[in-house]
Every structure is written in structure tokens, then in C-alpha cells.
Backbone of each chain as ProteinMPNN parsed JSONL, in Angstrom:
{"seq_chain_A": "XXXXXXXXXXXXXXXXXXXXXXXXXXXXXXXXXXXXXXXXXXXXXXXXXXXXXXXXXXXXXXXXXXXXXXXXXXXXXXXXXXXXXXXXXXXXXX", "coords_chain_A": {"N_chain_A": [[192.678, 84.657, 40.798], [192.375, 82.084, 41.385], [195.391, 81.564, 41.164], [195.805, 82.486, 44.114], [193.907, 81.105, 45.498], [195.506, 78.506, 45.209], [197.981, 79.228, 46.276], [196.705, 79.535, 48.921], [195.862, 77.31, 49.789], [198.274, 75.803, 50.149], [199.833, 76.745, 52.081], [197.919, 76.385, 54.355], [198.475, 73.54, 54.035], [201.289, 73.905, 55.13], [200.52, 74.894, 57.83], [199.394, 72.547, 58.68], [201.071, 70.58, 58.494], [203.216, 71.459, 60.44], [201.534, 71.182, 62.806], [201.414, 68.677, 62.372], [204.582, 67.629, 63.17], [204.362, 68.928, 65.871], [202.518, 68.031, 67.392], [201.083, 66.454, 70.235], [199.761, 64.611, 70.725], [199.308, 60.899, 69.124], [196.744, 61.367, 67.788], [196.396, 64.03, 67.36], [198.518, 63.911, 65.229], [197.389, 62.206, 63.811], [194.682, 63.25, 62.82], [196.36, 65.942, 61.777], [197.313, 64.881, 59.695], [195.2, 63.698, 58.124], [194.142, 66.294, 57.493], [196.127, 67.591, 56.352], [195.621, 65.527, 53.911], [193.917, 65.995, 52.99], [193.571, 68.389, 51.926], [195.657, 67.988, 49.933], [194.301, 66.894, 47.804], [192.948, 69.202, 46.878], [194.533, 70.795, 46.251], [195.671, 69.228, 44.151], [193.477, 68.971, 42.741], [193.384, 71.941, 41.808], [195.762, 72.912, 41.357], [196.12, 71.211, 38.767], [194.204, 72.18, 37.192], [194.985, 75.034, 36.762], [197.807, 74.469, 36.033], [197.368, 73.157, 33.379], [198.05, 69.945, 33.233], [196.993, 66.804, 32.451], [194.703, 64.943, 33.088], [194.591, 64.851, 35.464], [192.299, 65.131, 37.25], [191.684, 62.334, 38.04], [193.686, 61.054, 39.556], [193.518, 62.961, 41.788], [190.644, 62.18, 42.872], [191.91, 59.458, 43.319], [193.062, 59.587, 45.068], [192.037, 60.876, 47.21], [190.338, 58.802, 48.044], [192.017, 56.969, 49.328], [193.255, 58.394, 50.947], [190.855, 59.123, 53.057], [190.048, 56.067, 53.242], [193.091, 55.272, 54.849], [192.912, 56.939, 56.564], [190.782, 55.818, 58.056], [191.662, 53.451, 58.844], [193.826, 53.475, 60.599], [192.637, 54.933, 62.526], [191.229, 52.86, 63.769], [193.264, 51.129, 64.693], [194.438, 52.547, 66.195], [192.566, 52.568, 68.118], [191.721, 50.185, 69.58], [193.769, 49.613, 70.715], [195.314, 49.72, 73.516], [195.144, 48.019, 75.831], [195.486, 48.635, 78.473], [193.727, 50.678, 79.341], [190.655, 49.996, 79.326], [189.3, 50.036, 81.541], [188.784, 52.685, 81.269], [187.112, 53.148, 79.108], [185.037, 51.757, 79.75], [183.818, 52.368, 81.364], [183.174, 55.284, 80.163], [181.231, 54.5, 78.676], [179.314, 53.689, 79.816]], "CA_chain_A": [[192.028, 84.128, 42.0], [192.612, 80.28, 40.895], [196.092, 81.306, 41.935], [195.793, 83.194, 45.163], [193.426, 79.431, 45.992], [196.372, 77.622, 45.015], [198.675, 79.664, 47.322], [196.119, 79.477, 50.163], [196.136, 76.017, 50.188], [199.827, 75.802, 50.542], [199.72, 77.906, 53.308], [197.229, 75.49, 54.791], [199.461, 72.362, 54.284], [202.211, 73.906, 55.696], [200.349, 74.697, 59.229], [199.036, 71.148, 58.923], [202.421, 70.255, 58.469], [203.69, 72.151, 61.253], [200.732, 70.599, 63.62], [202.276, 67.045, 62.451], [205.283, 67.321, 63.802], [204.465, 69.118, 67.035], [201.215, 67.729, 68.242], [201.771, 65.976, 71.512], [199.206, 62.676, 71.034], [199.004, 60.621, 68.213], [195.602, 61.499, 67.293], [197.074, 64.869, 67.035], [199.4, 63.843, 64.247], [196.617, 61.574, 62.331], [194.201, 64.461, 62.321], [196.739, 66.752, 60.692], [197.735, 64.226, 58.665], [194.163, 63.962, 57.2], [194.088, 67.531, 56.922], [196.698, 67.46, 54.839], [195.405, 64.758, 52.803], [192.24, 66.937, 52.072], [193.928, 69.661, 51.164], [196.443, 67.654, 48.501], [193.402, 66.793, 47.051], [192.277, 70.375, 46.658], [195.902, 71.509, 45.764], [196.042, 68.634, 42.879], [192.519, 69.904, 41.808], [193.325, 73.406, 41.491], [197.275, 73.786, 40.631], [196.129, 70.227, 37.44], [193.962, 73.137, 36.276], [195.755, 75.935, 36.387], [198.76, 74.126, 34.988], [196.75, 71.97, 32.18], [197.89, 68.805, 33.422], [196.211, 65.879, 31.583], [194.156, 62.884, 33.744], [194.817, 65.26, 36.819], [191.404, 64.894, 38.231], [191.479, 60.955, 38.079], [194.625, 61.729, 40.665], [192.758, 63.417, 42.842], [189.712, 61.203, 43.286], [192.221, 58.384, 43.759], [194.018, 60.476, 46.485], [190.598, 61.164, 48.289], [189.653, 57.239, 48.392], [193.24, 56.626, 49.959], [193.085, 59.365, 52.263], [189.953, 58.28, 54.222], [190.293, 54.476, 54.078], [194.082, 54.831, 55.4], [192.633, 57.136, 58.136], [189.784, 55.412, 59.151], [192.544, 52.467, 59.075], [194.976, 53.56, 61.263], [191.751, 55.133, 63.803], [190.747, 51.272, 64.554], [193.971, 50.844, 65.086], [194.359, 53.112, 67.557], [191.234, 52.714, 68.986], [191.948, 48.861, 70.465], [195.357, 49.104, 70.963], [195.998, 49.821, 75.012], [194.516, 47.444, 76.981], [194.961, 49.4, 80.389], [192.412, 52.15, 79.143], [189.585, 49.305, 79.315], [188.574, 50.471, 82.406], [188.391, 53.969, 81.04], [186.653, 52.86, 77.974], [184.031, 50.905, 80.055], [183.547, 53.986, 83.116], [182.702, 56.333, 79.395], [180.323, 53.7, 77.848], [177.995, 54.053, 81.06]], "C_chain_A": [[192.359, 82.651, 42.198], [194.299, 80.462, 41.494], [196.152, 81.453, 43.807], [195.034, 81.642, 46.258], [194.871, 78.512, 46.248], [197.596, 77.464, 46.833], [198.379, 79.521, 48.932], [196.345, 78.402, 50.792], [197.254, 75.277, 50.605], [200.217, 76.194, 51.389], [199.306, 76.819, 54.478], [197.965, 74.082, 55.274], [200.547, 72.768, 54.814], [201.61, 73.741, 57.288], [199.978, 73.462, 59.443], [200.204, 70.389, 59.051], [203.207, 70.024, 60.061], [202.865, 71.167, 62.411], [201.291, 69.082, 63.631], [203.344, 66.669, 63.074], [205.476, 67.96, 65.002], [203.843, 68.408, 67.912], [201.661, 66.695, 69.263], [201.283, 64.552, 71.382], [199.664, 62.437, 69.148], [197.983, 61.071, 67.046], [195.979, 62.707, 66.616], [197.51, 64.8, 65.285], [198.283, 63.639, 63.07], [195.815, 62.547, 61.832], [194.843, 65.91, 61.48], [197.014, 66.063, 59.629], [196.492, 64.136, 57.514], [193.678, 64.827, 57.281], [194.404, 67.915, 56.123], [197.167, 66.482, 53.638], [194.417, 65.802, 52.179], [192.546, 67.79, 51.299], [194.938, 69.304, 49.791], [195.628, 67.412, 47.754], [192.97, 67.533, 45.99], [193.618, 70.982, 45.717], [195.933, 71.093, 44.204], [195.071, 69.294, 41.699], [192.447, 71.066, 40.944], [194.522, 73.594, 41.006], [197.023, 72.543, 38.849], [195.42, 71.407, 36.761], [194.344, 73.966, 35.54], [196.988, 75.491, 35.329], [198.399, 72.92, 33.651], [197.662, 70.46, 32.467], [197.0, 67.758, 32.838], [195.989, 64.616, 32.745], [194.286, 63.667, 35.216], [193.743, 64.739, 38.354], [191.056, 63.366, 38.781], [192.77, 60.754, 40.027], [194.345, 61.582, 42.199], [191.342, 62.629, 43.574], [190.417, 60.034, 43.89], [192.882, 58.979, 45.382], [193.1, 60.815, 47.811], [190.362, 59.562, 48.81], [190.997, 56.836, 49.331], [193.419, 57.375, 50.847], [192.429, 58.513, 53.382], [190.118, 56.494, 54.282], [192.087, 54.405, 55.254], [193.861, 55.582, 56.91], [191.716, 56.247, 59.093], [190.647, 53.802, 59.556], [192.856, 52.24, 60.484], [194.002, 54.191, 62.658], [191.482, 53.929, 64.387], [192.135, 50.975, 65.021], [194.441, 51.352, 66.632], [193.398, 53.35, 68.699], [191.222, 51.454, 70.37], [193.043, 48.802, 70.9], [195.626, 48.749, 72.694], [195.226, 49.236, 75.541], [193.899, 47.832, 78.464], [194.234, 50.137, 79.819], [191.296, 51.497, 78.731], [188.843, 49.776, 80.135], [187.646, 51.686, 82.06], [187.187, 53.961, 80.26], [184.863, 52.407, 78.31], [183.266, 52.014, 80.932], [182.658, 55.577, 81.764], [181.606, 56.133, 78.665], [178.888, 53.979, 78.731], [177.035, 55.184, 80.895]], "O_chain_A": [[192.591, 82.209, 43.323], [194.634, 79.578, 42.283], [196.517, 80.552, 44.562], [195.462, 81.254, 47.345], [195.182, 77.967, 47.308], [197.869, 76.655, 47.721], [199.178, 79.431, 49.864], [196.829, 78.274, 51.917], [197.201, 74.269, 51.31], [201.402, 75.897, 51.541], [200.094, 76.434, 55.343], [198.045, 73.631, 56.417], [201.147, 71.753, 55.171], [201.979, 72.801, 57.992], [200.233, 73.1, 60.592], [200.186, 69.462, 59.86], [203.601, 69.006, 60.631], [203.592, 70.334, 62.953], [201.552, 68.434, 64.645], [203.365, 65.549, 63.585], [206.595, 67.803, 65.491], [204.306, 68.105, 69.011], [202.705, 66.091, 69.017], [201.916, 63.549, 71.711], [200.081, 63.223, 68.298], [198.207, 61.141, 65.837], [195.967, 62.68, 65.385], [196.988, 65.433, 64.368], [198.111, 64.262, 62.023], [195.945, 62.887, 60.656], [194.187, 66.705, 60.807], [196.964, 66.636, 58.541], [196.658, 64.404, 56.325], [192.46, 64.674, 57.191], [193.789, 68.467, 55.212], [198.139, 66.422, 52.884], [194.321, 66.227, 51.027], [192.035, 68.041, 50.207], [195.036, 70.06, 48.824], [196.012, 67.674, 46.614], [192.691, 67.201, 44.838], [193.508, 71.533, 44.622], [196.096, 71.86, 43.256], [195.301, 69.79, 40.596], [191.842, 71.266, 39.891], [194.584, 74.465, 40.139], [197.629, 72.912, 37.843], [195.947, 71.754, 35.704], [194.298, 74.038, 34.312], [197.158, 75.939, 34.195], [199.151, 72.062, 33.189], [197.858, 69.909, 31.383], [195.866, 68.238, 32.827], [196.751, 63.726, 33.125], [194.04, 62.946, 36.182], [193.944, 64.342, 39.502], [190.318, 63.173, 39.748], [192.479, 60.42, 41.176], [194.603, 60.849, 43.154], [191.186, 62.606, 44.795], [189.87, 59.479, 44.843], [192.963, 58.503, 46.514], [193.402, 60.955, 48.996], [190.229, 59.308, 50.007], [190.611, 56.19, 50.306], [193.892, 56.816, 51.837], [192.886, 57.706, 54.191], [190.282, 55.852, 55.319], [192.193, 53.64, 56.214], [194.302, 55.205, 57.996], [191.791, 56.014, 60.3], [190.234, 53.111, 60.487], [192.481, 51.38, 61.281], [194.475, 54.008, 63.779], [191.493, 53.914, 65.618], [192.049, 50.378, 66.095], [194.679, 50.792, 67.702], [193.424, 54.014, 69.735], [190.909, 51.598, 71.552], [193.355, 47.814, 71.565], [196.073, 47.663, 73.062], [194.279, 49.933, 75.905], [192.897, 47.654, 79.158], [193.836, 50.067, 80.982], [190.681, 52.059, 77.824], [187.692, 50.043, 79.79], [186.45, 51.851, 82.3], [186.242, 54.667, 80.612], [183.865, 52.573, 77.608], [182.057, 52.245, 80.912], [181.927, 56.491, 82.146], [180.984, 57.022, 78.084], [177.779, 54.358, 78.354], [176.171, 55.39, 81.747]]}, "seq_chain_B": "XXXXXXXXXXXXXXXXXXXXXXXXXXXXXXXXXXXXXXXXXXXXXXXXXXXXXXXXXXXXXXXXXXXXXXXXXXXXXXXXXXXXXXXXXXXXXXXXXXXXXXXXXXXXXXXXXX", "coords_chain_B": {"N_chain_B": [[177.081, 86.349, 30.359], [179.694, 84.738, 31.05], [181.194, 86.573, 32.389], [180.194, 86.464, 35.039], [179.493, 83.984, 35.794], [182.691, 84.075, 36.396], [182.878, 85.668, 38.211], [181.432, 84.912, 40.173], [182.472, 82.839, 40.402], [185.438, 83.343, 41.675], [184.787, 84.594, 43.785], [183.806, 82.253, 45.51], [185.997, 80.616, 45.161], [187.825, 83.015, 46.821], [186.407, 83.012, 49.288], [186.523, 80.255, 49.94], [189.336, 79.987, 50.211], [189.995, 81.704, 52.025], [188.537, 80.373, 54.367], [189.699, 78.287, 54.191], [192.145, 78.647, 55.101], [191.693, 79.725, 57.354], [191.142, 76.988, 59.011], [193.79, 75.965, 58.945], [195.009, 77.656, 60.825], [193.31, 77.447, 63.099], [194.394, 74.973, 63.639], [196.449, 75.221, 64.175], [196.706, 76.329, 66.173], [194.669, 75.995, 68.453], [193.389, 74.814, 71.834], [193.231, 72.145, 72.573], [192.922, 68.408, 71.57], [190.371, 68.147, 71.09], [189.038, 70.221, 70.23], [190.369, 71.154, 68.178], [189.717, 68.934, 66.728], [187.559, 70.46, 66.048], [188.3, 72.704, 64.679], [189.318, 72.278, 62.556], [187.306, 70.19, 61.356], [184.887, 71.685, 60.785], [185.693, 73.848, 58.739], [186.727, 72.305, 57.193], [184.464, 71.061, 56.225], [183.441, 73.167, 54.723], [185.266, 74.584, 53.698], [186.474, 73.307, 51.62], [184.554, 72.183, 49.848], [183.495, 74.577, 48.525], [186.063, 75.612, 47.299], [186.232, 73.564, 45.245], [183.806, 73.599, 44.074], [184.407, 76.438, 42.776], [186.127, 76.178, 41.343], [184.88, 74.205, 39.642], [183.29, 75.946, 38.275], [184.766, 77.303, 36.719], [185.04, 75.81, 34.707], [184.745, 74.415, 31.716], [181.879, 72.465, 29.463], [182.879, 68.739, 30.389], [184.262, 65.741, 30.711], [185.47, 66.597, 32.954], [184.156, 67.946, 34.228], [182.189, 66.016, 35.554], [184.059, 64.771, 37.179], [184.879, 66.104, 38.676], [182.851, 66.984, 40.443], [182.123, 64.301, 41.585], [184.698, 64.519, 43.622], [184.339, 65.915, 44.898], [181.259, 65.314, 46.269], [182.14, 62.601, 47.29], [184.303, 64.032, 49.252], [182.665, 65.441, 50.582], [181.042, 63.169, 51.363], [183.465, 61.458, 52.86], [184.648, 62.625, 54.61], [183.619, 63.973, 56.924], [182.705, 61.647, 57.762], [185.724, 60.85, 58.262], [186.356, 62.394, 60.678], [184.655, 61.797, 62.374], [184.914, 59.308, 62.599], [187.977, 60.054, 64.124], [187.833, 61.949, 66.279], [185.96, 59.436, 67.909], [187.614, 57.32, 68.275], [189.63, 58.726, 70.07], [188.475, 59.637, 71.92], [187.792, 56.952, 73.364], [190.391, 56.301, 73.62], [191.411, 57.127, 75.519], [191.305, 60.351, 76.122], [190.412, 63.559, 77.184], [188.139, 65.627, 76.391], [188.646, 69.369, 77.393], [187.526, 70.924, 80.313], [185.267, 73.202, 82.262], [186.017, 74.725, 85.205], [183.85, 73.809, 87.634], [184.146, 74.152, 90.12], [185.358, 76.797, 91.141], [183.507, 80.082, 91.449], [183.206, 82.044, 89.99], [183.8, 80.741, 87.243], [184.706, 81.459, 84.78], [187.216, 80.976, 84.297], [189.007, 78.613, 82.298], [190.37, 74.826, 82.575], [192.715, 72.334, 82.369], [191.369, 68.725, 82.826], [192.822, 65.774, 82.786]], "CA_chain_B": [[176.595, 85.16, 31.046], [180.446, 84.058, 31.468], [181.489, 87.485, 33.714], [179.067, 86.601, 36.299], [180.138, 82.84, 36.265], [184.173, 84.305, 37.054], [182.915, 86.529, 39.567], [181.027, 84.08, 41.007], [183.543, 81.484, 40.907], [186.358, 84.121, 41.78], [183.503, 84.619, 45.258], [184.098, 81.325, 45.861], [187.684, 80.66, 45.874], [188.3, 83.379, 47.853], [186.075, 82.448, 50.483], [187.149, 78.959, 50.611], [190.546, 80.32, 50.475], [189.904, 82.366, 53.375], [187.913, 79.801, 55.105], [190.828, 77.146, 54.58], [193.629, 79.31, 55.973], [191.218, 79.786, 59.138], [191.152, 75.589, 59.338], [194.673, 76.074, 59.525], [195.506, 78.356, 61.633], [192.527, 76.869, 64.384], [194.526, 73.482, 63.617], [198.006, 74.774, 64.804], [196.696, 77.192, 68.145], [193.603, 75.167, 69.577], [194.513, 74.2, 72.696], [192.954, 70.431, 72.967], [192.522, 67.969, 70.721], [188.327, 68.291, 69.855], [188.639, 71.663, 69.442], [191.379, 70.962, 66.624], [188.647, 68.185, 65.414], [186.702, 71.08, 65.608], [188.597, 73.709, 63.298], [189.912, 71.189, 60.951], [186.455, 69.247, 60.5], [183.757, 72.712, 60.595], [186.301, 74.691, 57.949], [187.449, 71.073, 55.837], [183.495, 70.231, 54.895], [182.822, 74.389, 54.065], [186.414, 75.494, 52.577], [186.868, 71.891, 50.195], [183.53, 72.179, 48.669], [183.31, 76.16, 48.008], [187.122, 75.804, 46.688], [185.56, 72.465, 43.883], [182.594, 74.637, 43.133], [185.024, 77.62, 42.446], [187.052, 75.734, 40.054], [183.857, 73.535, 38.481], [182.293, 76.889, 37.804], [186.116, 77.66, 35.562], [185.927, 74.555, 33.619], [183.989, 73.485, 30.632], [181.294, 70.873, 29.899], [182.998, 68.091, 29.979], [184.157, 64.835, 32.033], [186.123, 66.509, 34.191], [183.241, 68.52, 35.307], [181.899, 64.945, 36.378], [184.624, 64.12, 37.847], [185.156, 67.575, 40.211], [181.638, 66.421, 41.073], [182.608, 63.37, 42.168], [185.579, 64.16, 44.246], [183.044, 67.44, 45.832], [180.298, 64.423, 46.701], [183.636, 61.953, 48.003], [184.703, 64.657, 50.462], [181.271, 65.546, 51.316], [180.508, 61.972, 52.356], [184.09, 61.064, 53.48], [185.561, 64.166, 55.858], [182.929, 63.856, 58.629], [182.934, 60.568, 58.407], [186.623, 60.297, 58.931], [186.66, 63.139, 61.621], [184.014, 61.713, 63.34], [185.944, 58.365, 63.745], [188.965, 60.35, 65.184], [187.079, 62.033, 67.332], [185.352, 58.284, 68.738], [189.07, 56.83, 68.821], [190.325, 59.572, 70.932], [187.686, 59.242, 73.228], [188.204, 55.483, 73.838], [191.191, 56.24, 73.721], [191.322, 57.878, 77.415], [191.611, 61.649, 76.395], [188.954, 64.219, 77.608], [188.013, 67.605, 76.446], [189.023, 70.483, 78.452], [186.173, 71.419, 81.082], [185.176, 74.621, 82.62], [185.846, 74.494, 86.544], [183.096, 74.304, 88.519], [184.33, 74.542, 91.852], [185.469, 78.554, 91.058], [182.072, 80.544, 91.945], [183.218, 82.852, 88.463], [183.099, 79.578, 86.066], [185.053, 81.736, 83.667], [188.672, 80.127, 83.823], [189.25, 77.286, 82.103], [190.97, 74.429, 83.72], [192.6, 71.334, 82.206], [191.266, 67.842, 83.451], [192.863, 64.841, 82.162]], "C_chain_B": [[178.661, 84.515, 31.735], [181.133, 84.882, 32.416], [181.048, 86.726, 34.455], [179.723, 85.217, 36.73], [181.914, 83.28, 37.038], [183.866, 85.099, 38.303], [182.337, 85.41, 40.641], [182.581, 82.774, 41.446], [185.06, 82.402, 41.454], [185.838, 84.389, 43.495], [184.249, 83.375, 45.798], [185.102, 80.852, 46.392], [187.539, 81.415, 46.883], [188.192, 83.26, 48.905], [186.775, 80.786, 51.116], [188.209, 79.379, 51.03], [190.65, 80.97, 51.921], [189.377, 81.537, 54.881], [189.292, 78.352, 55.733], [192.207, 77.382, 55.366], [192.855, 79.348, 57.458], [191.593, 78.061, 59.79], [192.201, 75.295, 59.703], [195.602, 76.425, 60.905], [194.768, 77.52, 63.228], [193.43, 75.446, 64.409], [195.776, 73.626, 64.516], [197.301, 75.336, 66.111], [195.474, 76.768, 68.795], [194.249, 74.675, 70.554], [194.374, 72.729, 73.043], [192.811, 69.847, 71.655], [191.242, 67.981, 69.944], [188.25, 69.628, 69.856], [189.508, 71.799, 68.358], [190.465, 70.126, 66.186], [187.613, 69.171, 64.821], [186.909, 71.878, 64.599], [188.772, 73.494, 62.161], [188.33, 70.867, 60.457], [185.484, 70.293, 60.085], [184.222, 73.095, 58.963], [186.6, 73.628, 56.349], [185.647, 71.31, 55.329], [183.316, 71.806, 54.374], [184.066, 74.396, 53.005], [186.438, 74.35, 51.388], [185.827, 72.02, 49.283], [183.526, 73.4, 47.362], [184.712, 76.185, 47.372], [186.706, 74.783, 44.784], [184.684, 73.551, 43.288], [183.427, 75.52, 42.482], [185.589, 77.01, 41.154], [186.16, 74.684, 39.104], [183.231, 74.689, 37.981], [183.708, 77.387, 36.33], [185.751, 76.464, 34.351], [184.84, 74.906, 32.502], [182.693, 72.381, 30.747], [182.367, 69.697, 29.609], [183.294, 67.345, 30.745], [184.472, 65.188, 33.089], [185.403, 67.452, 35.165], [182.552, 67.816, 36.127], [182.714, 64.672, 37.21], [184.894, 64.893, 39.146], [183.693, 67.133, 40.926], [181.936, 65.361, 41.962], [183.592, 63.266, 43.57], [184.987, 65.002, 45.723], [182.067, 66.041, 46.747], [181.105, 63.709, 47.947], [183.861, 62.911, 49.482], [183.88, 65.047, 51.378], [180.975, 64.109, 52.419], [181.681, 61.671, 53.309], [184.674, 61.801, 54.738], [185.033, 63.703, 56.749], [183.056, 62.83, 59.33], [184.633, 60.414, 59.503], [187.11, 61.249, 60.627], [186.026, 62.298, 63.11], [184.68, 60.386, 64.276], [186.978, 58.674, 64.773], [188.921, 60.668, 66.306], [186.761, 60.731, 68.382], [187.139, 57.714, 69.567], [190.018, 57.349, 69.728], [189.429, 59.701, 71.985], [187.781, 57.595, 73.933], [189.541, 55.378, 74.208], [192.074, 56.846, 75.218], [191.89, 59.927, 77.62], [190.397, 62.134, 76.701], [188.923, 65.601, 77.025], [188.459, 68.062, 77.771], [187.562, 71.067, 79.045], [186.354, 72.795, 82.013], [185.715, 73.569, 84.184], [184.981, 74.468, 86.79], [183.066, 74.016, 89.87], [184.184, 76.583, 91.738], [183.451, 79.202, 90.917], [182.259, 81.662, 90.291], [183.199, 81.934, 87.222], [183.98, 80.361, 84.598], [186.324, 81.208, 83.319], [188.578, 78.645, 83.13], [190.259, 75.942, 82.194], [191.402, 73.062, 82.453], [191.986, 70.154, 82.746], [191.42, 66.397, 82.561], [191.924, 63.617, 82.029]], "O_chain_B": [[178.747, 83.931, 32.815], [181.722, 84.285, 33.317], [181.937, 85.892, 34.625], [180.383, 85.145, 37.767], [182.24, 82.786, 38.117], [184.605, 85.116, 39.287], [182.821, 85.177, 41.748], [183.218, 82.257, 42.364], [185.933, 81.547, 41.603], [186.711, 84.334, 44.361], [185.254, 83.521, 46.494], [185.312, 80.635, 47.585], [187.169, 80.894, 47.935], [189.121, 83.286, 49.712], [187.254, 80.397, 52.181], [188.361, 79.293, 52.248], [191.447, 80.593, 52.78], [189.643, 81.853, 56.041], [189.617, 77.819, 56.793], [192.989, 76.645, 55.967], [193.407, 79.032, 58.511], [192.204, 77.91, 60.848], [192.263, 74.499, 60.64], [196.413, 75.837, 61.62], [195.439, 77.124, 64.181], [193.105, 74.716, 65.346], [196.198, 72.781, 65.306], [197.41, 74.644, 67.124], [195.276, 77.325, 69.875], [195.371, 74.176, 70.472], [195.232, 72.134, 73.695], [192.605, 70.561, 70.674], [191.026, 67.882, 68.737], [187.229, 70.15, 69.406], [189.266, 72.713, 67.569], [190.156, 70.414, 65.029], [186.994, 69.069, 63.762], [186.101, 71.978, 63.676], [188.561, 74.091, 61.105], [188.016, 71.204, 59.315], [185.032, 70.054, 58.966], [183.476, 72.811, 58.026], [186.661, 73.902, 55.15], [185.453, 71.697, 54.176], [182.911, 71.712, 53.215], [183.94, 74.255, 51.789], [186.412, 74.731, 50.218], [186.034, 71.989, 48.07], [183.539, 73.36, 46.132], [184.64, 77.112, 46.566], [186.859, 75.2, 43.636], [184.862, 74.198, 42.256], [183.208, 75.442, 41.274], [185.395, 77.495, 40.039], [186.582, 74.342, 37.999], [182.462, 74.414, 37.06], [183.398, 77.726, 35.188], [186.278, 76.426, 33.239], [184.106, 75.871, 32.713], [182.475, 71.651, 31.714], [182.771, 69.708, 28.447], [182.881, 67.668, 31.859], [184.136, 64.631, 34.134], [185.699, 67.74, 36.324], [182.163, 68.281, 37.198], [182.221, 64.233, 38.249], [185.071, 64.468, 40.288], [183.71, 66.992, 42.149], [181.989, 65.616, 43.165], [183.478, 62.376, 44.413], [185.114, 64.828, 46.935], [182.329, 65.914, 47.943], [180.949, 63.97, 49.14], [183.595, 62.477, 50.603], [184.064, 65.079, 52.595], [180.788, 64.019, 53.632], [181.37, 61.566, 54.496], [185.097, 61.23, 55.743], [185.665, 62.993, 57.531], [183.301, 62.645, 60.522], [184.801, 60.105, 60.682], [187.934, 60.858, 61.454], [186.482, 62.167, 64.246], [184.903, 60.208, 65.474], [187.112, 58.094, 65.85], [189.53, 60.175, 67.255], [187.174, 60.816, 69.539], [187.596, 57.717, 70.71], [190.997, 56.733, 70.149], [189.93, 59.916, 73.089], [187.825, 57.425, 75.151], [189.918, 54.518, 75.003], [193.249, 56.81, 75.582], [192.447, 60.547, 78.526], [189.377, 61.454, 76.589], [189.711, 66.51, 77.286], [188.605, 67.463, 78.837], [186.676, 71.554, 78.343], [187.43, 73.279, 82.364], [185.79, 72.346, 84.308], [184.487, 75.393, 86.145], [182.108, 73.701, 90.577], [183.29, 77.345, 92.107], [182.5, 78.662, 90.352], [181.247, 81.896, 89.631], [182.615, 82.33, 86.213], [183.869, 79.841, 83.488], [186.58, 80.976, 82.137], [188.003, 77.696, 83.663], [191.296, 76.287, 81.626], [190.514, 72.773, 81.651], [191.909, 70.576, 83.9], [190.53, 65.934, 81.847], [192.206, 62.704, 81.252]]}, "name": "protein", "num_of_chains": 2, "seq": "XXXXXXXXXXXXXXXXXXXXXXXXXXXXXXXXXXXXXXXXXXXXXXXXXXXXXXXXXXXXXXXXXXXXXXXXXXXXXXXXXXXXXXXXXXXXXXXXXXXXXXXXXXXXXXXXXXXXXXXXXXXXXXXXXXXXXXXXXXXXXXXXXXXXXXXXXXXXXXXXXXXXXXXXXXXXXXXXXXXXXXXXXXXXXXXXXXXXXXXXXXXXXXXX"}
């Protein structure tokens, strides 16, 4: 079963994959992208087990903390960027 | 006492497993962006946990049962969070969900509106 997880998850990162290099916006991309951060997480978790790996889970915790700060990064980033969509920004705040 | 733990944790996986291939699949064929925040972020906080549990219920006592704890808690607190930012940033960002019509008197098509 621990494999058949393994496999799933691989499965998983590929359509996340797949979503990365089609998706039409940005946001698109970043959201698969921290999809398939979550899931390397899960992958490292479960294939360091299976394959006795040593320190695996240290890995994985670091891989989680680097995930979300580089998303919630790169969201501010994209959040201020375009100037012309002030209006928009201001017309949604109302 | 240790059957019951493999079945249980054998439960587990599979569901996550099953739950995480759905997160997938809703991630590539949604047709807007917040309904992809939606498949990814509903399926990420259920399938990530129930996949940790599955494989903390395999292990041992020992640190690294703290530490699967840890990374279970981590994703717990961090996922929503970071969904929820993408979500905000894509709204400021001048995209819109997809809205029903309501001009059409049937309300059942659904219509882009940028």
C-alpha cells in the first residue's frame, strides 16, 4: 500500500506538472507549482521510508518551510506588480 | 494489536492516495482558476494529512514519529494559508470567477465574464 501511495503521488506531480506548463495566467503556474511542492514533501516522506533513507524526514520539513515562504513570496509579488489594475483593485475593495 | 494498525494505516493511504489523484486530475480540467484553487486546496489539506497519518501509523516510537508530526501540523497550518493568499493575489490581480448568466431566463449555461 506504502507503494501504491508512493506511485499515486507521482501520478499527482506529473498532472501538476502538466498544469505548469500549460496554465494560461501566472497564478495558474504558481498554484501548480505549490501543488507540486506539497506533494514532494509527501513523496520524500513516503518513498525516505519505504527506501530506509537516513535524516529523510528532516528533508522534508525543510522542503515544507521553503515551499510556503517562496509561495507566499512570489504571491506579494504578484499581487502589486501592475499598476493599471488599480482601478480594478479599488472598484473590488468597495 | 499491530494487524489493525496496517489495516488501518493501509485505509489511509489508499484514501489519501485516491483523494490526491482526484486533486490532480481537478487541477489539470477545472476550467477557471478558483475552481483549480478549489481542487488543489479542498483535496491538498484532506489527501497530505491522511497520506502522514498512514505512514506515522507504519513507523515506530521514535523521533521521526515527531517529526511526521511536525511536517502533518506544518501543512496543516501552511496549505490554506498559502492557497488562500493565491486566491487574494489573483483577485487583485484583475481575474474573476466564472459567473452563471443571468440574462438567459434558464440560468443553467455557464458563461465566461472577464
Amino acid at each position: 500500500m506504502l507503494n501504491a501511495a508512493i506511485v499515486a503521488v507521482l501520478v499527482t506531480m506529473l498532472l501538476a506538472l502538466i498544469r505548469t506548463f500549460l496554465g494560461p495566467t501566472e497564478y495558474d503556474r504558481m498554484l501548480a507549482a505549490n501543488s507540486f511542492g506539497t506533494k514532494t514533501v509527501l513523496l520524500i516522506a513516503l518513498a525516505g521510508y519505504a527506501l530506509q533513507w537516513n535524516s529523510y524526514l528532516d528533508v522534508a520539513l525543510l522542503y515544507a518551510l521553503l515551499n510556503f515562504v517562496g509561495t507566499i513570496a512570489v504571491m506579494r509579488f504578484f499581487e502589486y506588480r501592475n499598476p493599471s489594475e488599480e482601478d480594478d483593485e479599488t472598484e473590488s475593495a468597495v | 494489536m499491530t494487524v489493525i494498525l496496517g489495516w488501518v494505516s493501509g485505509l489511509c493511504l489508499l484514501f489519501g492516495s485516491v483523494l490526491c489523484i482526484t486533486g490532480g486530475i481537478g487541477l489539470l480540467r477545472m476550467p477557471d482558476f478558483f475552481s483549480r484553487v478549489h481542487a488543489s486546496g479542498v483535496t491538498e489539506t484532506l489527501a497530505a494529512p491522511l497520506l502522514l497519518i498512514g505512514l506515522a501509523l507504519q513507523m515506530e516510537w521514535s523521533l521521526d514519529l515527531a517529526k511526521v508530526a511536525m511536517i502533518l501540523i506544518l501543512i496543516l497550518a501552511t496549505n490554506p494559508t498559502a492557497t488562500h493568499a493565491m486566491a487574494k493575489a489573483t483577485l487583485h490581480g484583475g481575474q474573476r470567477p466564472l459567473e452563471f448568466d443571468k440574462d438567459k431566463s434558464t440560468g443553467g449555461e455557464g458563461s465566461s465574464k472577464p
